[in-house]
N, C-alpha and C positions, 0 to 999 in steps of 0.2 A: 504493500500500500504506500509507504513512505517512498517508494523507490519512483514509483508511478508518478505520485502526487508531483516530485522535486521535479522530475524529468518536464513535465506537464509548467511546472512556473518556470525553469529555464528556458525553454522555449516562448513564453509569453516574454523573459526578461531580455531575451537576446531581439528579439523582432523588434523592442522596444527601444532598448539601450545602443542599438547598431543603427538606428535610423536618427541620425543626428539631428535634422527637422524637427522631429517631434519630442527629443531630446529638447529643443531649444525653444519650442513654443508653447513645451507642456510645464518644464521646470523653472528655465532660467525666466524666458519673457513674461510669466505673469507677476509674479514679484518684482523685477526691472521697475513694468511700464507702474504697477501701485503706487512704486515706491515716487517714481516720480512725475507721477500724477498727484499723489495725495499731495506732495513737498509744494509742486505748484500750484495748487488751490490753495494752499496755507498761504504762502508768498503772498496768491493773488490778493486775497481774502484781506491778509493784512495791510497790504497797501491801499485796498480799496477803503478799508473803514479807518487807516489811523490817517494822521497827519504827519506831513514831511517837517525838517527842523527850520526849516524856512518860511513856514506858513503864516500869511499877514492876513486874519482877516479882513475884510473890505464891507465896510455896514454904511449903506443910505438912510440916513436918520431925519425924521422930523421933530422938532422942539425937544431936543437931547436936553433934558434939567441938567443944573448944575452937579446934581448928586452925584450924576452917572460920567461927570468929563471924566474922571481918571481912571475909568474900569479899561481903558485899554493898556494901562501898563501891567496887566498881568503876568502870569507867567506867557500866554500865547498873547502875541500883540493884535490890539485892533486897531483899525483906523477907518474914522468915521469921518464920513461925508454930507455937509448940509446938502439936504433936500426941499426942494418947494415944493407949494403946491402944484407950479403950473409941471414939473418934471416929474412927478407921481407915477404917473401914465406909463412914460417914457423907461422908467427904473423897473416899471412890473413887468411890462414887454421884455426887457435885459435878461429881467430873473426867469424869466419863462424859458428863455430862447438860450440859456444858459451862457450868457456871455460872461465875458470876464471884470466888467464896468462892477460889481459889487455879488456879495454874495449873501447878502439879509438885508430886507430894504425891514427897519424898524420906524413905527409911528408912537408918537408920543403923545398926552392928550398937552394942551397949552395949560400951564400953572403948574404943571407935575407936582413938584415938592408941595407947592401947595394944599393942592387936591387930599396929595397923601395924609399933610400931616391934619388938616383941618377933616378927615374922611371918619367916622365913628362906626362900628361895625355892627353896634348893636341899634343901630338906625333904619335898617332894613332898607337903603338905598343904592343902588348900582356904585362901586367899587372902582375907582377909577382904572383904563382898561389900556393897555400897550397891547399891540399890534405888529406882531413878526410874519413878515414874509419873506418864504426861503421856496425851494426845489429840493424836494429830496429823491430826486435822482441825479443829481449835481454834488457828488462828496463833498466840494469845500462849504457849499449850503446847506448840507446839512450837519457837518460837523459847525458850524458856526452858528446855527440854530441852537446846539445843542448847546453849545458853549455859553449861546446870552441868553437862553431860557434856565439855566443853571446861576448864572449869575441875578436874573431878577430873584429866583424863586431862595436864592440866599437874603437877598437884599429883603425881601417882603416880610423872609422870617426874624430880620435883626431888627423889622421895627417894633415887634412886638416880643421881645424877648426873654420870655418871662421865666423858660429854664431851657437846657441843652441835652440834645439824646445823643448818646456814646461823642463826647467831645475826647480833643486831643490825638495823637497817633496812636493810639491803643488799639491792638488788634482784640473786635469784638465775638469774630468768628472762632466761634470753639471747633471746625469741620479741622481734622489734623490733613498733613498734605498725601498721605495714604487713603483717609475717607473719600478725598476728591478724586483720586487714583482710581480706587475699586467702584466709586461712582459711574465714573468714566467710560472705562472698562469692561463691567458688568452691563452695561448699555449696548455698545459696541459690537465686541469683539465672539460674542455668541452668534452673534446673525451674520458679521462679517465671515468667521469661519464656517457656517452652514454653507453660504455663497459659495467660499474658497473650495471646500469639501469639495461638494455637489459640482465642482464645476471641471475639479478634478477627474473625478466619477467619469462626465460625459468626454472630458477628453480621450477616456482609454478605452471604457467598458465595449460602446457600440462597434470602433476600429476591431479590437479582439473577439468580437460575437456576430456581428450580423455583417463587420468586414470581413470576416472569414465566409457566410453564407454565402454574402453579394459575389465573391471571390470564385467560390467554390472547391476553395481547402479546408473547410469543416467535415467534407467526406472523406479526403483523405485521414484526417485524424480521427473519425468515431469509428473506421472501420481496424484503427492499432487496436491488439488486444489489453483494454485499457478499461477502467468500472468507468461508469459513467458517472458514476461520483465522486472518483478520484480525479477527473477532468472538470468539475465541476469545482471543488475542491482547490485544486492546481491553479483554476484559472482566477479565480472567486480571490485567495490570498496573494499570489504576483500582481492583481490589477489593484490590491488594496494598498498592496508595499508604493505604485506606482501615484497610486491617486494622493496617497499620501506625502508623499514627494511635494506632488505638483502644491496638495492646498499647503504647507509649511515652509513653501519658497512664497504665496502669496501671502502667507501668513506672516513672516520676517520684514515684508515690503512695507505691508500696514504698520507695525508695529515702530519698525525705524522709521516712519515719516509721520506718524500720527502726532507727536509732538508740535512737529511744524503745521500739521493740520489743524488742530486744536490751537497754536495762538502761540506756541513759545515751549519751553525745554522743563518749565516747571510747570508747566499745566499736567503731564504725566508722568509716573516714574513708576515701569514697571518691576524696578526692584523691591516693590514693597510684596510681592510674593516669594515664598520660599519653595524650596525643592519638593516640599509635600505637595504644593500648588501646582506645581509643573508637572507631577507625577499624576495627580491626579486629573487632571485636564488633559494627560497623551491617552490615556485606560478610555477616558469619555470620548476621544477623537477618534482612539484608534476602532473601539469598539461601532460607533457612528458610523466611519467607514465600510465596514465590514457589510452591514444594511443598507447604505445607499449603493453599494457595489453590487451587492447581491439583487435590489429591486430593477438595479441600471441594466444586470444583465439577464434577468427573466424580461424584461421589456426588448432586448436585444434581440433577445430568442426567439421571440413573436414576430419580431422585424425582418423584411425581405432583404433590408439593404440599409450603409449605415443613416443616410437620409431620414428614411422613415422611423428610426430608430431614435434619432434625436429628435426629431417632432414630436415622439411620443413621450418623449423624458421631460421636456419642455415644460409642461405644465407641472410637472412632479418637482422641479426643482423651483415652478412659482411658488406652489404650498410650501415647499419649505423655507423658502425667501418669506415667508406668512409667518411661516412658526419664529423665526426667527426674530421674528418684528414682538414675540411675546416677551422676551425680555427688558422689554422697554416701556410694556404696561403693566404696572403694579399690579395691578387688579387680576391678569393673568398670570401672575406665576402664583402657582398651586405648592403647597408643602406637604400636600398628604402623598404617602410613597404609592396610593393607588395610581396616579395621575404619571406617575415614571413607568408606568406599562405604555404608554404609547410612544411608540417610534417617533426620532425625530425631535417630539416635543420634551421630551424625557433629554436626550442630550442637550438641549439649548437651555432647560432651566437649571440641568446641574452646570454646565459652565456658567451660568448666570451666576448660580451660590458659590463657586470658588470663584470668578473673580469681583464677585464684593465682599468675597473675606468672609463670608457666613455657610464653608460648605456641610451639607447633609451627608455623611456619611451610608448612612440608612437607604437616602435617597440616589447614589450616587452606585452602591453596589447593585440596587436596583436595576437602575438605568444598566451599567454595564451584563449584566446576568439577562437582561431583557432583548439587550442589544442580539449579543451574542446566540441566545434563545432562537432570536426571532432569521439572523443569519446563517443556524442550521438548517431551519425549517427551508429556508431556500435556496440554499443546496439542494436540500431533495427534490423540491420543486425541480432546479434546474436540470438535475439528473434526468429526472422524469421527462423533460420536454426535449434530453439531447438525447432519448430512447425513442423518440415521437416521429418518425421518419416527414410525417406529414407537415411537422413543424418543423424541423430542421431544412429539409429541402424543399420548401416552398417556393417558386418563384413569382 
């Protein structure tokens, strides 16, 4: 049996490992292009929402009080522009058309300081009212919105200042920088690996199943004196060793760029897991595979050719782009170990509770005993279907 079984995964490892193409499109380029893809969305991302170290705001101002002359010496500079009324018109057409003549046209009501300080609020009278127009599809508009609606809504609060919540530079957040970690993470990196998985799976599975049919070297091989479930077997654990491969070179890609992704180098730090972590998240991976390999290749099997074969995988790896999106609503992850008998669902939420640092032991040997369970049973299946002559040679 072992003799068969080994014979049966050298031959998937060699067709595999000897065609250097698929060597390179199934290992190296999907981690590559992640990696720097994800890196340049981070970039873009940042550049688009922050501010460069030269940025001068530019504000069109009507009846600027005296209060407000010095608020452009801040730390980011402003520079305010009187505004008429007859050129009102003229400055909103600017802001519209996203020109570069100002980037917040502000109105002011006339007597400002006045208004304010004579205004009573237990009077039940309209509050005197400023008026900011910006573009917020124009970054420097609306980073400069943000900036003088921050700056009024401090001013509004220092005239009545009657106490102060969390003053001073004291850090008020009790979240440690491992909670934001396994926050992060645990959001993530369950649905991103289902993807990676699943996507693994369809690179290899339908090539070695319904590209051997399409082919018609699957007759040469079922007619070797060979069980058809040590071929089943053979092929089922080489294409897992494979698929495995592929998602943990996409998984390395995510991983090194998500930093940059997320905003900067301390936003994540996967070293806040340990080797128990790791141990237990390859057992949930490897066992995963093992089931989407096994379901990729009974759908293979049914398949005349590889074409049809991924059309039909297609939808199966939407569901599971589904399930994976359950990590990310509270409400759906389940803690009862009943809920770890379903494929699938079962590995995303145990990777959910190891990477927020709360794993379920209980629910986690489930998962793997289920996994595993559930990728015997198809084996036999598959056995079954490469004894099915009507199945195998279909055309």
């Amino acid at each position: 049996m072992r003799n068969s079984i080994i014979t049966v995964m050298k031959k998937e490892f060699m067709r595999f490992f000897t065609d250097r193409r698929m060597v390179v499109t199934t290992l190296l380029m999907p981690g590559i292009m992640i990696y720097f893809l994800y890196s340049f969305m981070g970039s873009g991302l940042g550049s688009k929402l922050g501010e460069s170290e030269d940025f001068v705001a530019s504000i069109a101002v009507q009846n600027l009080p005296e209060s407000m002359q010095t608020i452009g010496e801040g730390e980011t500079p402003m520079e305010f522009k009187d505004l008429s009324e007859e050129g009102m018109e003229q400055a909103l057409e600017q802001l519209q058309q996203s020109e570069d003549s100002c980037d917040l046209v502000a109105v002011f009501p006339e007597d400002f300081d006045a208004q304010v300080a004579s205004y009573d609020v237990t009077a039940g009278t309209e509050a005197p009212a400023v008026k900011l127009y910006y573009n917020s599809t124009n970054k420097d508009s609306q980073l400069t919105y943000n900036m003088m609606r921050e700056i009024l809504d401090t001013y509004e609060s220092a005239l009545a200042n009657k106490f102060d919540v969390n003053p001073g530079e004291e850090s008020y957040d009790m979240a440690t920088k491992e909670d934001m970690s396994a926050q992060i993470f645990s959001m993530m990196v369950p649905m991103l690996l289902m993807i990676f998985l699943f996507s693994g799976c369809m690179a290899v599975a339908p090539e070695s199943i319904a590209g051997e049919k399409e082919r018609g070297t699957i007759a040469t091989l079922l007619v070797t004196p060979i069980k058809r479930s040590h071929l089943a077997i053979g092929k089922i654990i080489s294409l897992s060793v494979i698929a495995v491969l592929s998602g943990l070179s996409s998984f390395l890609g995510t991983m090194l760029s998500l930093p940059k992704l997320m905003g900067g180098e301390e936003s994540v730090d996967a070293s806040v897991y340990g080797v128990g972590d790791y141990i237990l998240t390859l057992l949930v991976i490897l066992s995963t595979v093992l089931v989407i390999i096994t379901l990729v290749s009974i759908i293979s099997a049914f398949a005349k050719n590889v074409k049809e074969a991924t059309g039909w995988v297609t939808p199966v790896m939407i569901i599971s782009m589904l399930l994976g999106v359950t990590s990310m609503v509270e409400s759906l992850c389940m803690t009862d170990p009943v809920w770890y008998l379903i494929p699938l669902y079962n590995s995303v939420q145990s990777m959910n509770g190891i990477f927020s640092m709360e794993p379920n032991i209980i629910n986690i040997v489930v998962t793997v005993v289920a996994n595993v369970c559930y990728a015997g049973i198809g084996v036999l299946v598959l056995a079954k279907m490469f004894d099915n002559e009507k199945v195998m040679f279909s055309k």
